[in-house]
C-alpha positions as semicolon CSV with decimal commas, in nm:
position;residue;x (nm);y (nm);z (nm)
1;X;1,406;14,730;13,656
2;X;1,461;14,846;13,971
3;X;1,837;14,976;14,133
4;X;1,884;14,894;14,450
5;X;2,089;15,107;14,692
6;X;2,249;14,950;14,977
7;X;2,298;15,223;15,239
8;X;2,410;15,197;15,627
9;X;2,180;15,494;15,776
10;X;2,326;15,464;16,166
11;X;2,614;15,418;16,018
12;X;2,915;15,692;16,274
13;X;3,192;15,662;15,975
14;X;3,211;16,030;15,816
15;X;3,375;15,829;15,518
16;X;3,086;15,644;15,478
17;X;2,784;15,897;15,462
18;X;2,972;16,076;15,228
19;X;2,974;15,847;14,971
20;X;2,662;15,722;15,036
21;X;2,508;16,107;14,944
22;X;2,749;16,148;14,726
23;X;2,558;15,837;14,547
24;X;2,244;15,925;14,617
25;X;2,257;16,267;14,547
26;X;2,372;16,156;14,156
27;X;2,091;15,930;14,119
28;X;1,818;16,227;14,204
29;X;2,013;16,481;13,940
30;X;2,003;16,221;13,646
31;X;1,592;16,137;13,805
32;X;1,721;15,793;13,863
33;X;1,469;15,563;14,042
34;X;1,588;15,359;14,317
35;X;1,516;15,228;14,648
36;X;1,696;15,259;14,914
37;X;1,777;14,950;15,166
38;X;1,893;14,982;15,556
39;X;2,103;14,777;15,675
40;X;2,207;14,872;15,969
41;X;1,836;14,842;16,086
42;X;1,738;14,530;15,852
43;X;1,947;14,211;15,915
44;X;1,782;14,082;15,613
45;X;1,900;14,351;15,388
46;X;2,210;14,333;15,543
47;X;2,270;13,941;15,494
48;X;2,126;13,940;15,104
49;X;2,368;14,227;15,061
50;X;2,686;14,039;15,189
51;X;2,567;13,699;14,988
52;X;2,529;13,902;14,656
53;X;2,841;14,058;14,596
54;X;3,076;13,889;14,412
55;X;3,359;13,734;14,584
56;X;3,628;13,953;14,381
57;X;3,461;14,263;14,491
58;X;3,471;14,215;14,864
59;X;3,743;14,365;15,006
60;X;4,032;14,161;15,225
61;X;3,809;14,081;15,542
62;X;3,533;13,955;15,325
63;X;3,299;14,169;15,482
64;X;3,157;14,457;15,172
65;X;3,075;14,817;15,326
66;X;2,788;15,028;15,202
67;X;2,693;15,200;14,941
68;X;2,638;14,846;14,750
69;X;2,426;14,934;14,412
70;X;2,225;14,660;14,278
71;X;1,974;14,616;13,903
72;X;1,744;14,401;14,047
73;X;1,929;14,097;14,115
74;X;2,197;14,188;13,910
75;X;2,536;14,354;14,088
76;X;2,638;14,674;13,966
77;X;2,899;14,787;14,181
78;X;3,027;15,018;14,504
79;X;3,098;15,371;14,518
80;X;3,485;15,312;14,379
81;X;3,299;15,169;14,056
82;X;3,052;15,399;14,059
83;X;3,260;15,699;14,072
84;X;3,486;15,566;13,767
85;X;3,150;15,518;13,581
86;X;3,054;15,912;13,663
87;X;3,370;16,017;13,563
88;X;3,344;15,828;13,220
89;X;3,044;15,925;13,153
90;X;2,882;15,564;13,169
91;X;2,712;15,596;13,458
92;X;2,352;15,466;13,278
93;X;2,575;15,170;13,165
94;X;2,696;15,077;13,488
95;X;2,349;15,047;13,609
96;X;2,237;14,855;13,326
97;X;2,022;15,124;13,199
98;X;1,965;15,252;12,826
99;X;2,089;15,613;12,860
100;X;1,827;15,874;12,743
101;X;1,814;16,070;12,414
102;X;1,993;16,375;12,395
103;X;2,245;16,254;12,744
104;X;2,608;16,273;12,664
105;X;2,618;15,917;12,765
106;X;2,367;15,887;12,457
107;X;2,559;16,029;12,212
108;X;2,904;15,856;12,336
109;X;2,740;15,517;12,244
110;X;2,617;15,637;11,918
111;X;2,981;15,734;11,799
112;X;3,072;15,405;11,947
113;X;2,865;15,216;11,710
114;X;2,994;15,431;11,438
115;X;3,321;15,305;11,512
116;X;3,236;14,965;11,564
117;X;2,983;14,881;11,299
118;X;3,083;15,140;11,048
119;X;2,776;15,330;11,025
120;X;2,669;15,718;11,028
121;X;2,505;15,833;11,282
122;X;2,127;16,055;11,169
123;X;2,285;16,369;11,161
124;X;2,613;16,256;10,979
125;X;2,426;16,122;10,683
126;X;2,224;16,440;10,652
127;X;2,496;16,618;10,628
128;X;2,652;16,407;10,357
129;X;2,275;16,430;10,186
130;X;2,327;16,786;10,149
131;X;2,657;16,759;10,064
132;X;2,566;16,523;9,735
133;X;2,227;16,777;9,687
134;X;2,466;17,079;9,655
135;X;2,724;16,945;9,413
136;X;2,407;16,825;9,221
137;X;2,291;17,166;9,193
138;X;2,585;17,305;9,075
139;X;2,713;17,058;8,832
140;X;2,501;17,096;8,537
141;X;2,244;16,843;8,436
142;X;2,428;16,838;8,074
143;X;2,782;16,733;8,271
144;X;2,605;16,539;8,464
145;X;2,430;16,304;8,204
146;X;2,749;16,277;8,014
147;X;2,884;15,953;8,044
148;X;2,474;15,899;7,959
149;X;2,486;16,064;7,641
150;X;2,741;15,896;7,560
151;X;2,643;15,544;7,623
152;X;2,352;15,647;7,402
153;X;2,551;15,794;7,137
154;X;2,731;15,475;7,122
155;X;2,449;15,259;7,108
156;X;2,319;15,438;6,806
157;X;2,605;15,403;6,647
158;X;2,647;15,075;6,686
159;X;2,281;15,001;6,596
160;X;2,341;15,192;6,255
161;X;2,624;14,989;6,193
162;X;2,456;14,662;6,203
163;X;2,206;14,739;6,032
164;X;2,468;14,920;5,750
165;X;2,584;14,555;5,760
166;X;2,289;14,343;5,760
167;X;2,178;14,569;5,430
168;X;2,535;14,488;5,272
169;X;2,456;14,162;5,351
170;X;2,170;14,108;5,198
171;X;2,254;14,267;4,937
172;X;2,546;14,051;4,831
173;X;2,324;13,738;4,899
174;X;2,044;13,921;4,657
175;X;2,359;13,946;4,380
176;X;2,506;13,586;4,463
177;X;2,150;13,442;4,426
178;X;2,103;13,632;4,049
179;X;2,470;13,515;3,927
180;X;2,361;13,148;4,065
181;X;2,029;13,151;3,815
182;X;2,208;13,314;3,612
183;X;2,426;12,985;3,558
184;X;2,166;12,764;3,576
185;X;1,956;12,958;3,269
186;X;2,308;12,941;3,057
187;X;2,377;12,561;3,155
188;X;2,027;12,494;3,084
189;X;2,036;12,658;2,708
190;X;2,340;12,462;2,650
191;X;2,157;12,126;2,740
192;X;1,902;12,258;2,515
193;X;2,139;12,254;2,254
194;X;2,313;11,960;2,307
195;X;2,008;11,777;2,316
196;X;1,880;11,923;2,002
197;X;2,237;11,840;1,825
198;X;2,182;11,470;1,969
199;X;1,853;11,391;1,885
200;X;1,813;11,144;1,626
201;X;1,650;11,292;1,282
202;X;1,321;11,230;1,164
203;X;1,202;11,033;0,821
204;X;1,087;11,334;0,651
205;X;1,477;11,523;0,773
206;X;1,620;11,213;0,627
207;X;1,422;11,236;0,262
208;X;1,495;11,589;0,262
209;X;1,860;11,543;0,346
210;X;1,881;11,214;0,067
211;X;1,686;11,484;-0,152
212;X;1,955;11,727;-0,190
213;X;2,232;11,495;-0,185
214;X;2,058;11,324;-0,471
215;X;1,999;11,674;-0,597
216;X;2,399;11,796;-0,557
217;X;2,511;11,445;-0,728
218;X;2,338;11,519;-1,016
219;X;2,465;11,885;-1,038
220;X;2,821;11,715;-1,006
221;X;2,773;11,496;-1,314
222;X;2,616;11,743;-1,508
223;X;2,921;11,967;-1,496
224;X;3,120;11,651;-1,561
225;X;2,967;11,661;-1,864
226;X;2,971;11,965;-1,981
227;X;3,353;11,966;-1,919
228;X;3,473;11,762;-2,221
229;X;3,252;11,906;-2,486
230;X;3,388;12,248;-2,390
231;X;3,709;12,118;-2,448
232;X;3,630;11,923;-2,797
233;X;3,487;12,292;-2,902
234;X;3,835;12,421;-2,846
């Protein structure tokens, strides 16, 4: 990019060559490249200088007086702008120009995008590094793991009691699942028995059984018998 200074060298208005060095002189302090156009001996310069300026920057007669500053083919301003720019600080910005590292201009921007975009400039967020480093150091590593501890602590604890309840657990499934056979073995002795009760006896069961009734009918008449002769005796 190149700036472009319009300047009127021949020029017999005091006014004028003041603000033209006064320009000039600026550009050389900040090492500012430019180049410097004539136009009081250049009708060219002259003519692209009058079509170029803006038609809100020309003053009543319509006729713009040097210094003109151009970026390229891009307008920057006169010396009125110019001046305002110096004053601010934003020179660099008026000619369309990044400023350069370590310029005031430089570090006006930076707190501007601070401000804008809510962000910390280099320096700002080393500081606040070292600010978090030194409380680190001097809170203790114990205070400082607390709330980890703790989480821990808890997670044991809750670990112990599940498995405090998956033992009780089992445990009372173990007991349900003994009193269950249990039941079974004692509904399965009394089937047993009812079946034995129900079964129909065998022919040798029913000769023995005939046997003793036989047996006991016999003992019955005998002491039938040996009632009355007691009683004749007497």
């Amino acid at each position: 990019m190149v700036i472009k200074v319009f300047l009127a060298t021949a020029s017999g208005s005091t006014a004028i060559k003041k603000k033209q060095q006064d320009v000039v002189g600026f550009l050389e302090t900040l090492k500012v490249e430019y180049t410097p156009l004539d136009i009081a001996c250049n009708e060219d310069n002259r003519m692209w200088m009058r079509q170029n300026v803006p038609e809100d920057m020309k003053p009543s007669n319509g006729i713009p007086l040097p210094p003109q500053i151009f970026n390229e083919e891009s307008y920057c301003g006169d010396y009125e702008t110019f001046f305002n720019a110096k004053e601010d600080n934003s020179v660099y910005a008026f000619l369309g120009l990044p400023p350069p590292p370590g310029s005031k201009e430089a570090m006006q921007a930076e707190k501007s995008c601070v401000v804008e975009n809510g962000t910390h400039t280099k320096e700002e967020t080393h500081a606040e590094g070292n600010s978090d480093e030194s409380l680190r150091e001097e809170v203790p590593v114990g205070e400082r793991n607390g709330d980890t501890h703790a989480k821990e602590g808890e997670e044991g604890e809750t670990a112990e009691e599940g498995e405090t309840a998956a033992e009780e657990a089992a445990e009372e499934t173990e007991d349900s699942k003994a009193r269950i056979e249990e039941d079974e073995e004692a509904e399965e002795e009394a089937d047993e028995d009812k079946d034995e009760d129900s079964q129909p006896m065998s022919e040798e069961e029913e000769d023995l059984q005939s046997e003793e009734e036989e047996e006991l009918r016999q003992l019955e008449d005998e002491d039938e018998a040996e009632a009355p002769e007691e009683e004749e005796d007497e």
